[in-house]
C-alpha positions as CSV (number, residue, x, y, z in Angstrom):
1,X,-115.4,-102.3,-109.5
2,X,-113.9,-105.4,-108.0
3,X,-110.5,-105.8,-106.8
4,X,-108.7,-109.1,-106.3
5,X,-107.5,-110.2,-103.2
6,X,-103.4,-110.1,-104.2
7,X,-104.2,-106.1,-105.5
8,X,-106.2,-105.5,-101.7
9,X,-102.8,-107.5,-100.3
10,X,-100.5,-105.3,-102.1
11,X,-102.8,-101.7,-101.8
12,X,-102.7,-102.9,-97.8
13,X,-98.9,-103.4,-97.9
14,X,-98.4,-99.9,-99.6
15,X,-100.5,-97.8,-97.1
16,X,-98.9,-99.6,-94.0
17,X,-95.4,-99.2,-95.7
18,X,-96.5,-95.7,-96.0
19,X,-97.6,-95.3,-92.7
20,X,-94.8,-96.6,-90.7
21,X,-92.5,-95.0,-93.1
22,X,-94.0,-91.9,-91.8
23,X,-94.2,-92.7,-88.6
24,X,-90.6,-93.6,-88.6
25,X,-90.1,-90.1,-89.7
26,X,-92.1,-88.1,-87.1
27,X,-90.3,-89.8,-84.7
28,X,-86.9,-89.5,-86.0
29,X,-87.8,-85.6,-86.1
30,X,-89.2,-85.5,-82.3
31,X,-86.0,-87.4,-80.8
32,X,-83.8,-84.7,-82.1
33,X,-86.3,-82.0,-81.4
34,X,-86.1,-83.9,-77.8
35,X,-82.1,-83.7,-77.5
36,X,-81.9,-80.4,-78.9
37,X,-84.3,-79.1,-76.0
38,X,-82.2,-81.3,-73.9
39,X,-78.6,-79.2,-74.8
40,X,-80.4,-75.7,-74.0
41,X,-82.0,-76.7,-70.4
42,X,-78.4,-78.4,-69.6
43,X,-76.8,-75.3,-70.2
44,X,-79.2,-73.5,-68.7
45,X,-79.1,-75.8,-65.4
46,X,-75.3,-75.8,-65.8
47,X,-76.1,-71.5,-64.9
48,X,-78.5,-72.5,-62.4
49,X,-76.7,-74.7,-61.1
50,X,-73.9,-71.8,-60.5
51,X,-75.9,-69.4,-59.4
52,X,-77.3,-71.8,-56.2
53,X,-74.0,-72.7,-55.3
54,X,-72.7,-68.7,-55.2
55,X,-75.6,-68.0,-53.3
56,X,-75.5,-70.7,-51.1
57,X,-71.3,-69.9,-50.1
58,X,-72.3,-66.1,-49.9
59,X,-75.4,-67.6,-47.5
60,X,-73.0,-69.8,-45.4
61,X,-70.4,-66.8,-45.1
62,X,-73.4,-64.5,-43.5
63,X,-74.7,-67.4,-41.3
64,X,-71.3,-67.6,-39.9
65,X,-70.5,-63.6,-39.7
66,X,-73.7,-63.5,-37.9
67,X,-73.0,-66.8,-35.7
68,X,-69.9,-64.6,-34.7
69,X,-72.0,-61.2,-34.0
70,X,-74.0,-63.3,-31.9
71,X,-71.5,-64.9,-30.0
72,X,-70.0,-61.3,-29.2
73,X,-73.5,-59.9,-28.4
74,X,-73.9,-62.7,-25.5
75,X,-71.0,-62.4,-23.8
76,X,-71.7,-58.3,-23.7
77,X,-74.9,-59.2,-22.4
78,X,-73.7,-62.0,-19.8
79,X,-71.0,-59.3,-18.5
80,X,-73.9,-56.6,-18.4
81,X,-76.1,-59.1,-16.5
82,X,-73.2,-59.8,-14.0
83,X,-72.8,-56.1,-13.2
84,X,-76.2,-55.4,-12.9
85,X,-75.8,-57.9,-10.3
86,X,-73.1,-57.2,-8.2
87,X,-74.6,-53.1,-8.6
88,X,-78.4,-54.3,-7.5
């Protein structure tokens, strides 16, 4: 069976119509599947997000708790040093 070239023009324009129809479709589909992924990692950074800051106040309040304890601890052990001195 022989087509004619204006049916293979039109048959051609159908399945490329088709094609980018669907195309336009799947895309459509995966942009919002995109964004919707996009909403629940926000969120769940937002948590993250306040979970490293808590941690990283409670970690500066230590750091400076223990900056005082060591502060204390030298001058103990400078005064000990001194009377082991003046005693030997």
């Amino acid at each position: 069976m022989n087509i004619g070239w204006p049916v293979a023009i039109v048959l051609v324009a159908i399945v490329l119509g088709g094609v980018s129809l669907l195309a336009t479709w799947l895309a459509a589909n995966s942009a919002a599947a995109v964004e919707e992924a996009k909403g629940r990692n926000g969120e769940q950074y937002r948590a993250l997000s306040a979970d490293y800051e808590k941690l990283a106040k409670e970690t500066r309040d230590s750091l400076g708790a223990m900056l005082a304890d060591m502060a204390s601890l030298k001058t103990a052990v400078e005064s000990m040093e001194q009377m082991m001195r003046e005693v030997g």
